[in-house]
N, CA, C and O atoms as CSV, one atom per row, in Angstrom:
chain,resi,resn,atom,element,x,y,z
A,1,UNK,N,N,95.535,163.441,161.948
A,1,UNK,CA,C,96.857,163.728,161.453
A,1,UNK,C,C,96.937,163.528,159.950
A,1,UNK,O,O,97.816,162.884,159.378
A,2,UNK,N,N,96.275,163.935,159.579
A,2,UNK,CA,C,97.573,164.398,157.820
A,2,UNK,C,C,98.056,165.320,157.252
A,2,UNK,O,O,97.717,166.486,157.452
A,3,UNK,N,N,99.336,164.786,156.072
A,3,UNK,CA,C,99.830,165.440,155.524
A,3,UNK,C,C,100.067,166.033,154.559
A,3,UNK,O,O,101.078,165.476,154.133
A,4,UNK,N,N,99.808,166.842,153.872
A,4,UNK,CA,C,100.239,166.968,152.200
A,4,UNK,C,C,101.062,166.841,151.703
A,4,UNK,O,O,102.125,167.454,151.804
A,5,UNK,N,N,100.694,165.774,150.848
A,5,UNK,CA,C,101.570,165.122,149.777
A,5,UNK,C,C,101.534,165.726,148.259
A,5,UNK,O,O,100.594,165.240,147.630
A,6,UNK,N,N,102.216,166.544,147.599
A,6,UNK,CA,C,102.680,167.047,146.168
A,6,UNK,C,C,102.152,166.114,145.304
A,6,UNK,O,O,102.814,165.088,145.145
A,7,UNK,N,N,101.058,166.239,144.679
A,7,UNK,CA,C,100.503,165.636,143.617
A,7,UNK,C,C,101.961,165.155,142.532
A,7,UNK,O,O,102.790,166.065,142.527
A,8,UNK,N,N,102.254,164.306,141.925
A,8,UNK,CA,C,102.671,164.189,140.774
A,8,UNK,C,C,102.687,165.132,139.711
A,8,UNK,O,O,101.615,165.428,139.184
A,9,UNK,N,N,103.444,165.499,139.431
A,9,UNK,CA,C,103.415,166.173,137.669
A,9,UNK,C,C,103.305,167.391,138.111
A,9,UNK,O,O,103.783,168.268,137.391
A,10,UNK,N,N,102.755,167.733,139.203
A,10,UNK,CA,C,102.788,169.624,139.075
A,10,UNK,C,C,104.177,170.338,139.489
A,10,UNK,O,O,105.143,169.670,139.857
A,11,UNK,N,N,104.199,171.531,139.415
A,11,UNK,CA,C,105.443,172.286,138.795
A,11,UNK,C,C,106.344,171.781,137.976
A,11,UNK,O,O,106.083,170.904,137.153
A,12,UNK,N,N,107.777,172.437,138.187
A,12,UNK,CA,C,108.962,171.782,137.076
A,12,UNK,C,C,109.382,170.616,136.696
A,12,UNK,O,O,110.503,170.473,137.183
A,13,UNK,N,N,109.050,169.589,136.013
A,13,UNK,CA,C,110.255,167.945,136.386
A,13,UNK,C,C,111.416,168.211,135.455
A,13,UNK,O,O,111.445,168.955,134.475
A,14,UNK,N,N,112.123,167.642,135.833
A,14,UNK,CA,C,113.181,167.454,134.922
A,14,UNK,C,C,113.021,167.222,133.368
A,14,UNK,O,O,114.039,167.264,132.678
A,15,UNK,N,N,111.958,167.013,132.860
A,15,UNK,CA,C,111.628,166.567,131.389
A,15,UNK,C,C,111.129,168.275,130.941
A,15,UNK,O,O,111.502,168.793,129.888
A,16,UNK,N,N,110.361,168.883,131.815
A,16,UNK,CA,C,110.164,170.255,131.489
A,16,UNK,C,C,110.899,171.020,131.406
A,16,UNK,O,O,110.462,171.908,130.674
A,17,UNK,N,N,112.081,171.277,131.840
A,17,UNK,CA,C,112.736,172.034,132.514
A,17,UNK,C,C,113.858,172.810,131.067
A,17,UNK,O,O,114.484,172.002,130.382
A,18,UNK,N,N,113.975,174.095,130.796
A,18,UNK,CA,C,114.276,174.858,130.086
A,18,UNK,C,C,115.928,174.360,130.509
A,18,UNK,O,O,116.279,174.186,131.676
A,19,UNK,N,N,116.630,174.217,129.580
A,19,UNK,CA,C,117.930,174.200,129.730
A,19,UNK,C,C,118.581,174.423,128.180
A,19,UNK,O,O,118.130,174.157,127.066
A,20,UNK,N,N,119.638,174.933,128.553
A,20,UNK,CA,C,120.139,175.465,127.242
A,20,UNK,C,C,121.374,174.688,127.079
A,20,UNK,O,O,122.386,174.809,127.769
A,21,UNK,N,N,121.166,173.753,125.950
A,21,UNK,CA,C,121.880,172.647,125.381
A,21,UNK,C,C,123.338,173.582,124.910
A,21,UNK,O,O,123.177,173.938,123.743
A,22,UNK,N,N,124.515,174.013,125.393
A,22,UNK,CA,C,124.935,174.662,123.957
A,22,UNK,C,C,126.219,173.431,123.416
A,22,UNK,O,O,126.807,172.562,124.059
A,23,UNK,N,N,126.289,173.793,122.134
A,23,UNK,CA,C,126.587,173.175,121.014
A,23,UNK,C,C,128.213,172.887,121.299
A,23,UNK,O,O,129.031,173.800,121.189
A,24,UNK,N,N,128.639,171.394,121.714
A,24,UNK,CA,C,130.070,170.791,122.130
A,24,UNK,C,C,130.294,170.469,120.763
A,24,UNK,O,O,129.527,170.427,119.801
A,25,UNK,N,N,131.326,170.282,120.866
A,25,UNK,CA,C,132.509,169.461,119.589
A,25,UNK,C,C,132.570,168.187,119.722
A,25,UNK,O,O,133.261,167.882,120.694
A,26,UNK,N,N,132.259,167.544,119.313
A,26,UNK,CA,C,132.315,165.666,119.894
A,26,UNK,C,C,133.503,165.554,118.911
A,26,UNK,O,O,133.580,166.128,117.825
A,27,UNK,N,N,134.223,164.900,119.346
A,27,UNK,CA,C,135.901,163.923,118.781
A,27,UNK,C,C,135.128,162.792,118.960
A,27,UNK,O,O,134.646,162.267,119.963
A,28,UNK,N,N,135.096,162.344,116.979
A,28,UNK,CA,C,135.178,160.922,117.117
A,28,UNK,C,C,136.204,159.927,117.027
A,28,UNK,O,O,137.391,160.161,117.253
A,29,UNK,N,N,135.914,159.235,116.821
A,29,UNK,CA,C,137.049,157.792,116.706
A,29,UNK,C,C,137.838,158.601,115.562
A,29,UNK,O,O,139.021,158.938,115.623
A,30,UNK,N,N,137.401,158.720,115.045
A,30,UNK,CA,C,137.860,159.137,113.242
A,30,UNK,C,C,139.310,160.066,113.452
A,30,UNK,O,O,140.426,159.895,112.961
A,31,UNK,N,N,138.663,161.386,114.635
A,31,UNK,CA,C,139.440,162.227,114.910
A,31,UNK,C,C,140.772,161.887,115.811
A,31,UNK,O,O,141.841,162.467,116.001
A,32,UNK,N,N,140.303,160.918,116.175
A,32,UNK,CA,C,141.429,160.494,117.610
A,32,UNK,C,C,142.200,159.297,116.775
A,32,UNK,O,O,143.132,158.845,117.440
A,33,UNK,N,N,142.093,158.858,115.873
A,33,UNK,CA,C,142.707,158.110,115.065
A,33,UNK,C,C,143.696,158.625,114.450
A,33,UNK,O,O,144.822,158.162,114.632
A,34,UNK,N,N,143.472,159.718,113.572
A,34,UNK,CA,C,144.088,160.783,113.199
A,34,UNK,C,C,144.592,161.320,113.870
A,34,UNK,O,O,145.595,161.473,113.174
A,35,UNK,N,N,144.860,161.917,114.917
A,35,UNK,CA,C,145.768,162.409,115.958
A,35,UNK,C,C,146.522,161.924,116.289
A,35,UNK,O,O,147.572,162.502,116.569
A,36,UNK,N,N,146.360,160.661,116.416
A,36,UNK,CA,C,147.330,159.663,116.717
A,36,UNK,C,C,148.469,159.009,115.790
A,36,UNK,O,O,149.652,158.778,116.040
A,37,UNK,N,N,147.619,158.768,114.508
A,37,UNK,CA,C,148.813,158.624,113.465
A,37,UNK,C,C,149.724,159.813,113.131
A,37,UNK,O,O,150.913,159.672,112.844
A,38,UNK,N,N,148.941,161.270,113.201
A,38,UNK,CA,C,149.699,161.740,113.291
A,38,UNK,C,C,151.543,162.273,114.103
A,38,UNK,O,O,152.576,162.677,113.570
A,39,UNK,N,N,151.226,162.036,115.323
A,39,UNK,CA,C,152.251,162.033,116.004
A,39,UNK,C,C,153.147,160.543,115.763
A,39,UNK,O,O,154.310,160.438,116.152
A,40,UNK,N,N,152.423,159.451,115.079
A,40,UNK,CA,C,153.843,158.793,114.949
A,40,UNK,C,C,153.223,157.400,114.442
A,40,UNK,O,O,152.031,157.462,114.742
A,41,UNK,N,N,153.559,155.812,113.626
A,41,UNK,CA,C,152.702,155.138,112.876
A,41,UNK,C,C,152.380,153.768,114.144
A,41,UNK,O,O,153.208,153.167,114.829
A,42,UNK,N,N,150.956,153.619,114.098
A,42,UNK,CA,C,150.915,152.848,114.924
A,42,UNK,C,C,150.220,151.607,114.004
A,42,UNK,O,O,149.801,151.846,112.871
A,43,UNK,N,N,150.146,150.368,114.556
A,43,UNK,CA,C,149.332,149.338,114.769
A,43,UNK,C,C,147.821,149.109,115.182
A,43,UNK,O,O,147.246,149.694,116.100
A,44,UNK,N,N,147.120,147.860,114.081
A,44,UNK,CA,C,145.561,148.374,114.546
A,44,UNK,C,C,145.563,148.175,116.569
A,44,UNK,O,O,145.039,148.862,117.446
A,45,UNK,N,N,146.371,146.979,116.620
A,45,UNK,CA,C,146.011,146.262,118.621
A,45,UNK,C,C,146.738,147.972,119.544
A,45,UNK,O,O,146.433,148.286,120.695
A,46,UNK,N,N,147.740,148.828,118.578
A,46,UNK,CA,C,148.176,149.521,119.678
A,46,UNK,C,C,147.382,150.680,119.608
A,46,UNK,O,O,147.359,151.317,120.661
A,47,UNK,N,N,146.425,151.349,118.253
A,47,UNK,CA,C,145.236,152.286,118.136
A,47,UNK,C,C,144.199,151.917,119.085
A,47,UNK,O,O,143.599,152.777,119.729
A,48,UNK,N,N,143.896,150.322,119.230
A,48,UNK,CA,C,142.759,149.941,119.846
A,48,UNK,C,C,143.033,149.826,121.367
A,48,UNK,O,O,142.135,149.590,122.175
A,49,UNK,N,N,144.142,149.981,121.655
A,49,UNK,CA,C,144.982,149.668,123.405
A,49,UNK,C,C,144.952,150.967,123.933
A,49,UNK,O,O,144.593,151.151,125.096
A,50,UNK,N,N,145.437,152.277,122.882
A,50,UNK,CA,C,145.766,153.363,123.372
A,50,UNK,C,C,144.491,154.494,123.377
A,50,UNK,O,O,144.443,155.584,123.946
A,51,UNK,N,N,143.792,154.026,122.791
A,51,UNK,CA,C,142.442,154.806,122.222
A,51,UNK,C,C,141.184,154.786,122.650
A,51,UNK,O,O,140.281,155.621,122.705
A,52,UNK,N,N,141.356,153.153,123.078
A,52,UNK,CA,C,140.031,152.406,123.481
A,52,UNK,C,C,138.994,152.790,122.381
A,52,UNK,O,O,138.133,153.643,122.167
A,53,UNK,N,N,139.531,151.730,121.823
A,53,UNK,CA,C,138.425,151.870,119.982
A,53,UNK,C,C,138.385,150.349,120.087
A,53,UNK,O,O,139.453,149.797,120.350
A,54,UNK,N,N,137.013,149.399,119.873
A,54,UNK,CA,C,136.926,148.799,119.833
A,54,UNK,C,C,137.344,147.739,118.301
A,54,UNK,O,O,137.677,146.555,118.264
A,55,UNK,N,N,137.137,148.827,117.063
A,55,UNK,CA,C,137.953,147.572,116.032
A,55,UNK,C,C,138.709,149.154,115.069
A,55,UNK,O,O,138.219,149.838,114.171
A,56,UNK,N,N,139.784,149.222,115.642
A,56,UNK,CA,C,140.527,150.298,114.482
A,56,UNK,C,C,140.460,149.619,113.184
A,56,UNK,O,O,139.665,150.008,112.328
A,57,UNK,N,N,140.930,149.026,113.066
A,57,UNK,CA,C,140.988,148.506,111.167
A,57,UNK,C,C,139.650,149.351,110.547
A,57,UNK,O,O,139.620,150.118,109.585
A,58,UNK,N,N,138.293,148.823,111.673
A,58,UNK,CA,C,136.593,149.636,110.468
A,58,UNK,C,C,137.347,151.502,110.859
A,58,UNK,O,O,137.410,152.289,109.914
A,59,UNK,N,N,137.639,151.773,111.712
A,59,UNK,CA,C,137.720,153.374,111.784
A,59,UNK,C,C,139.137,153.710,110.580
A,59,UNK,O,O,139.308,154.655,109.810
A,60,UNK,N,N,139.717,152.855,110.772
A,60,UNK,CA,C,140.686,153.010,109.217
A,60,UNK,C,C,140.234,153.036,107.949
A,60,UNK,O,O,140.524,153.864,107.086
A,61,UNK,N,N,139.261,151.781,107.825
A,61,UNK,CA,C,139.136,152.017,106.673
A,61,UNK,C,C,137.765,153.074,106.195
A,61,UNK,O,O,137.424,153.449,105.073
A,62,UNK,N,N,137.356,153.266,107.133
A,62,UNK,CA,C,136.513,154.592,107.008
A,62,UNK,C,C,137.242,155.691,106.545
A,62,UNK,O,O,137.137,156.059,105.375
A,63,UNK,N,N,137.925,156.215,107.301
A,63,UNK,CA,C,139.151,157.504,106.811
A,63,UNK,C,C,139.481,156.899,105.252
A,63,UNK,O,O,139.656,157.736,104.366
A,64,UNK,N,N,139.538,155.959,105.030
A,64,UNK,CA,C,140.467,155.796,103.361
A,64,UNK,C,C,139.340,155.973,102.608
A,64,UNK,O,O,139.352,156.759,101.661
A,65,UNK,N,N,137.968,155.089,103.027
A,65,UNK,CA,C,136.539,155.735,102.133
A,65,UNK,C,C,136.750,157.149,101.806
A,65,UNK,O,O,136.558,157.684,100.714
A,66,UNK,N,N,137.280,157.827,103.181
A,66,UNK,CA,C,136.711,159.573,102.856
A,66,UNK,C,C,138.206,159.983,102.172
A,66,UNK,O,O,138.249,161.182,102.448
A,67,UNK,N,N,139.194,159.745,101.593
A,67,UNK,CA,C,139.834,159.794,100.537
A,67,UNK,C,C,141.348,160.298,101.594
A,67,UNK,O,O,142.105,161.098,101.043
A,68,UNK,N,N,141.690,159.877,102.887
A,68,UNK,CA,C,142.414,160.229,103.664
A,68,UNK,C,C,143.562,159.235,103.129
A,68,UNK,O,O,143.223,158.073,102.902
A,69,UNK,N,N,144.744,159.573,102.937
A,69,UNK,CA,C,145.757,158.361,102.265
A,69,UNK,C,C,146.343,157.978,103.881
A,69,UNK,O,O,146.858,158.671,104.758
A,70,UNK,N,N,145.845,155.954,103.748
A,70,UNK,CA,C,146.721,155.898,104.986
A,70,UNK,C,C,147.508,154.708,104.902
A,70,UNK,O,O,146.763,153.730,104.829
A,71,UNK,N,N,148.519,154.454,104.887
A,71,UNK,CA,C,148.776,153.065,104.420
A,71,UNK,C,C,150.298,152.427,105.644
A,71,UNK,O,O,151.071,152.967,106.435
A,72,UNK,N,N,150.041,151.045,105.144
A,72,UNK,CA,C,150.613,150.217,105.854
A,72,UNK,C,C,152.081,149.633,105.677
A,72,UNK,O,O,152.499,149.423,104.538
A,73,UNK,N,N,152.648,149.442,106.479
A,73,UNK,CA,C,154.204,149.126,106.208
A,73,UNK,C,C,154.719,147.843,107.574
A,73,UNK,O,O,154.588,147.917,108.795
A,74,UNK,N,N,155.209,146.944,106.861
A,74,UNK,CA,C,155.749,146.321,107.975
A,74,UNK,C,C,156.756,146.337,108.708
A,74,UNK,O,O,157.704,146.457,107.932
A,75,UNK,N,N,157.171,146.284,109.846
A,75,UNK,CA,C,158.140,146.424,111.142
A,75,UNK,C,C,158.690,144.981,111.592
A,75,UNK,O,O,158.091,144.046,112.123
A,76,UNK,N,N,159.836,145.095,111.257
A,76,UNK,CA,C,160.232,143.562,112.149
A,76,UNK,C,C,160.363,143.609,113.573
A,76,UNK,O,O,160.547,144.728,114.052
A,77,UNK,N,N,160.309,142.659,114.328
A,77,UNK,CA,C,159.904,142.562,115.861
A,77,UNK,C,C,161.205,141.368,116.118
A,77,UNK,O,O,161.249,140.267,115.569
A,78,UNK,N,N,162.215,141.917,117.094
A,78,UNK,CA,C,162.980,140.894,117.739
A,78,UNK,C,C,162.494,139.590,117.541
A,78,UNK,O,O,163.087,138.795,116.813
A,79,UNK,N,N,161.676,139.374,118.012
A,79,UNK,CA,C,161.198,138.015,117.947
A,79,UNK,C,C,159.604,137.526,117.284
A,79,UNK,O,O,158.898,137.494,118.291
A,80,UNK,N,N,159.032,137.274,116.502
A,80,UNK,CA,C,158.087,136.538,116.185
A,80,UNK,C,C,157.772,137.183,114.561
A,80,UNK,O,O,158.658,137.511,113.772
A,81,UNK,N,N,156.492,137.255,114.340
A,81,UNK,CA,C,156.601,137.871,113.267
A,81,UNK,C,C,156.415,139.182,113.421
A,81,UNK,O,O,156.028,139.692,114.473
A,82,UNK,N,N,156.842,140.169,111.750
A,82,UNK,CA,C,156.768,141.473,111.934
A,82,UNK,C,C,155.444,142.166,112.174
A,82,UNK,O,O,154.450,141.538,111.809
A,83,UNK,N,N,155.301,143.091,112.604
A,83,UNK,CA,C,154.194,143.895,112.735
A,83,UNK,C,C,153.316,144.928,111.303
A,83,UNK,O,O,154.067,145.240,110.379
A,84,UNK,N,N,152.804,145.086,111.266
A,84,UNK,CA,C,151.810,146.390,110.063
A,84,UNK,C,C,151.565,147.153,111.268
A,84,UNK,O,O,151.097,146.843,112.363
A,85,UNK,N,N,152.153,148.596,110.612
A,85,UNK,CA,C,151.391,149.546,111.036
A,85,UNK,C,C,151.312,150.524,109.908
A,85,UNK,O,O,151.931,150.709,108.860
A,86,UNK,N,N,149.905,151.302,110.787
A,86,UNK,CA,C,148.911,152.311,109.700
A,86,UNK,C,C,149.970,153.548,109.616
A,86,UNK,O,O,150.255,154.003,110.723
A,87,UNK,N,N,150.590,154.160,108.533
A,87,UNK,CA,C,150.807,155.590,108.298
A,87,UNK,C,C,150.374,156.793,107.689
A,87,UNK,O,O,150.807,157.062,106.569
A,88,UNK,N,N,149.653,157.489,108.210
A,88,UNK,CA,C,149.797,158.812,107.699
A,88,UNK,C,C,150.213,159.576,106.731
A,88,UNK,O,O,151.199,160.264,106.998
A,89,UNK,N,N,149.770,159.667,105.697
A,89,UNK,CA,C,150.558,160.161,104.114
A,89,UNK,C,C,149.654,161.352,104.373
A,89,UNK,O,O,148.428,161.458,104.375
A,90,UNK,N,N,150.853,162.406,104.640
A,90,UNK,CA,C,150.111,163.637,104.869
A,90,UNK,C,C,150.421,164.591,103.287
A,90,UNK,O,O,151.522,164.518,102.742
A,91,UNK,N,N,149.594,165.212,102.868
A,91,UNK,CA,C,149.733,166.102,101.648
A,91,UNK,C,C,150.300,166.853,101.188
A,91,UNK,O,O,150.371,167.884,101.856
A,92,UNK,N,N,151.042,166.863,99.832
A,92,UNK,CA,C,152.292,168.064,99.791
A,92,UNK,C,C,151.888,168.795,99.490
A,92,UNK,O,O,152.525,169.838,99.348
């Protein structure tokens, strides 16, 4: 009684295999940051809550490196202290 067993490595594997990559749009942090301030001014904890971005402040201040005007204003809060949030200075 035996059986044949498929050698290893012969025909297609998955590492060979012709596939045609085509070319996606990746949204980064950068972009989804921006989208977001756009529709309205948020906070770094509520960018990082709503976004799932692990430290908005570095993806902020990246955008201001690349000459994006974004700046901060404080909000008073019923109770404790006021809040900063990031705004959007969009271009005239």
């Amino acid at each position: 009684m035996t059986t044949e067993m498929k050698k290893p490595g012969t025909g297609e594997s998955r590492a060979n295999r012709k596939v045609s990559c085509a070319k996606s749009e990746r949204i980064t942090q950068q972009d989804r940051v921006l989208e977001a301030l756009k529709r309205q001014p948020m906070s770094a904890a509520e960018l990082q809550c709503s976004l799932w971005i692990a430290d908005a402040r570095a993806v902020v201040r990246d955008l201001k490196a690349k000459g994006i005007r974004i700046e901060k204003h404080l909000y008073d809060r019923p109770s404790g202290r006021p809040i900063q949030r990031y705004h959007l200075v969009e271009p005239e």
